[in-house]
C-alpha positions, 0 to 999 in steps of 0.5 A: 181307552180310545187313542184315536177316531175316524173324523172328516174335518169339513167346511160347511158355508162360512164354517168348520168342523170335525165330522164323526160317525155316531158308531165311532163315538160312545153313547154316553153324551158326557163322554162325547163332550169330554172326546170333543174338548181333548180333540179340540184343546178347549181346556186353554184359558187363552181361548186359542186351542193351541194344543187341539185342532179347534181355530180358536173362534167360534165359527171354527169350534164346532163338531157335528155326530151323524148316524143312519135314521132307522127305518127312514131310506136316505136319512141320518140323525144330526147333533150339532155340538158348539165346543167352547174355546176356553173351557171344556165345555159344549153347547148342544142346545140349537143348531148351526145351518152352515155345517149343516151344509156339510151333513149331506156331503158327509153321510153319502161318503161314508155310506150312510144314503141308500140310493144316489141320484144324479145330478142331485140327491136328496139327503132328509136331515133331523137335527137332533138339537132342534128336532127340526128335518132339513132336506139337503140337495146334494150334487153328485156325479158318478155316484160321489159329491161333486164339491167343485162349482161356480157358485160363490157365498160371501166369506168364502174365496172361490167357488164350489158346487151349490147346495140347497138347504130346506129347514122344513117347519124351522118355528120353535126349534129351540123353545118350542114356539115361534113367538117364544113370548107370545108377542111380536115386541117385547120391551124388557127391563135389562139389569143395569142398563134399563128399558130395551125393545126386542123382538124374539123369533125362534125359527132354525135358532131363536134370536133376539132382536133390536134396533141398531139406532137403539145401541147407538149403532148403524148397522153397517159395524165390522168386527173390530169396532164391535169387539173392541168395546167392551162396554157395548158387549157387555150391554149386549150380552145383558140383553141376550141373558135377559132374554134367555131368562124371560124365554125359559133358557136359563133361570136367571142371568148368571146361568144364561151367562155360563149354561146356554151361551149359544142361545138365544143369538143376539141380532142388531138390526138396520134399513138397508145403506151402502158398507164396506164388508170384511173384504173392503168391498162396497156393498150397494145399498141396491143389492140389500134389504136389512143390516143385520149383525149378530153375535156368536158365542160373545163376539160379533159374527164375521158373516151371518149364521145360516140358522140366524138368516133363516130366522130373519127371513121368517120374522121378515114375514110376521106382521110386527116385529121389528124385522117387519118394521124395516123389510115390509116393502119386501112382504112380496118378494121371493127372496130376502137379501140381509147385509152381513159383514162379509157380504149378502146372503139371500133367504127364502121363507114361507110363513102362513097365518091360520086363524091366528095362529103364525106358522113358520112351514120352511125357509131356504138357503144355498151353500157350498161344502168341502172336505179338507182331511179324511183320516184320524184325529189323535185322543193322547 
């Protein structure tokens, strides 16, 4: 029986996680999960974790496996792992693009990159959740990561060094089609709340989409408004279960409720307007292209998932759906600017048709890394 694991805890964007070596782990996946909610204290109905090392939310629940790609020179295998708070449980179906960030940093300290580049090397990441490749740019000096820059992301304080993510080919990473249901909007019967128009892009995670205005919203809601009402939540939530049965995520809605929590994410969407962000900074509308707000694991995310920005940057550039509809006067730019509650985030994507048929070929987004402790998180 195991007493202890070599672990990093990291930072990874706007997230956290538990970072283990595939060897340190067995490879029975059910074992893995059992490791992974004792180290986190998930068997806690109060959802705080207070006998693990998990932050009680899900941005700071998370775990990711990292091995050496076979045959492949500076690749690693990634697994993703969403350890629920309240329940010994972990969501492996999608991945997180903020601790996706970490990965890189992660394999060339521990080894796992056979040639270091300065001032940049490139780590080839293929997540192992979404069978997706992601390149990730890692600044290193001296042959170790340089973690310290002047590059700032909205919901972190300070600054660190700037690392690139591409998400090559990011169309299809959980249900296997960029369009999960074939169209560009959807209006789906959601039981007990009635007709509700969505849009379902799968680009680095699927997300389901609707208009703000339809919920009774803005798109300019903090947390705290969302959170506190459980009604609308519940509302949500229905619509996000509804659409994981009509994409083949779950067989009915008790089962999307209790089995495929982290997907698909649920995204209210808005045309750009001033706010205030979490930090009771105002956001001019001059600096934004859409509001999004999305859900994580039934709470409203404080800041905006990476893979969720990428996915709006891709369905930003397909004609129809309800992105498009508030971002068309953007069709030409370079780069996408989405409102979140913490501030902006910019995303880069290119999406070609061919003869009909829409293509997602990459999407781009900057993060900073850090590593906060190297040593051994305890099983007992």
């Amino acid at each position: 029986m195991m007493e202890s694991i070599p672990c990093f805890w990291m930072r990874g964007g706007t997230s956290k996680a538990g970072c283990f070596m595939e060897s340190d782990l067995p490879e029975s996946v059910t074992e893995q999960n059992d490791i992974l909610c004792r180290i986190y204290g998930s068997d806690d109905p109060s959802g705080r974790q207070i006998n693990g090392m998990g932050g009680g939310t899900s941005t700071t629940s998370k775990a990711m496996i990292v091995g050496k790609r076979p045959g492949e020179k500076n690749a690693v295998n990634y697994t993703f792992c969403q350890v629920e708070t309240s329940a010994n449980a972990v969501d492996r179906k999608g991945n997180c693009g903020n601790i996706s960030s970490a990965v890189g940093p992660f394999a060339i300290e521990n080894g796992l990159v056979d040639e270091i580049t300065e001032p940049m090397t490139e780590v080839t990441i293929f997540n192992t959740n979404t069978q997706k490749t992601i390149v990730s740019h890692v600044p290193v000096k001296n042959g170790k990561v340089v973690y310290d820059g002047n590059f700032a992301i909205s919901g972190v304080p300070g600054t660190g060094a700037r690392i690139q993510l591409d998400f090559l080919s990011p169309g299809g990473a959980v249900t296997g089609k960029l369009l999960p249901t074939g169209n560009t909007k959807d209006v789906i019967d959601v039981p007990g709340y009635g007709d509700v128009e969505i849009s379902v892009v799968d680009a680095g995670n699927p997300l389901v989409f609707v208009r703000a205005k339809d919920l009774g919203l803005t798109g300019q809601e903090l947390p705290a408004q969302i959170d506190s009402d459980p009604e609308l939540l519940r509302r949500m939530l229905a619509i996000r279960e509804a659409t994981a049965v009509l994409i083949g995520l779950a067989k009915d809605m008790d089962d999307a409720r209790h089995n495929s929590q982290a997907v698909p994410k649920f995204c209210f969407i808005a045309p750009p307007a001033e706010y205030t962000n979490l930090q009771g900074q105002q956001v001019p509308v001059q600096q934004i292209d859409i509001l999004a707000r999305m859900l994580s694991m039934g709470k409203l995310h404080p800041v905006l998932a990476i893979t969720g920005g990428i996915c709006i940057g891709v369905a930003a550039k397909i004609p129809g759906t309800l992105v498009y509809e508030i971002t068309e006067r953007c069709a030409d730019k370079d780069e996408l600017n989405i409102g979140h509650c913490s501030g902006v985030l910019s995303v880069s994507a290119n999406v070609e048709n061919n003869h009909g048929e829409i293509q997602a070929l990459n999407g781009t987004v900057y993060r900073t890394a850090r590593v906060l402790m190297k040593g051994n998180v305890e099983l007992s």
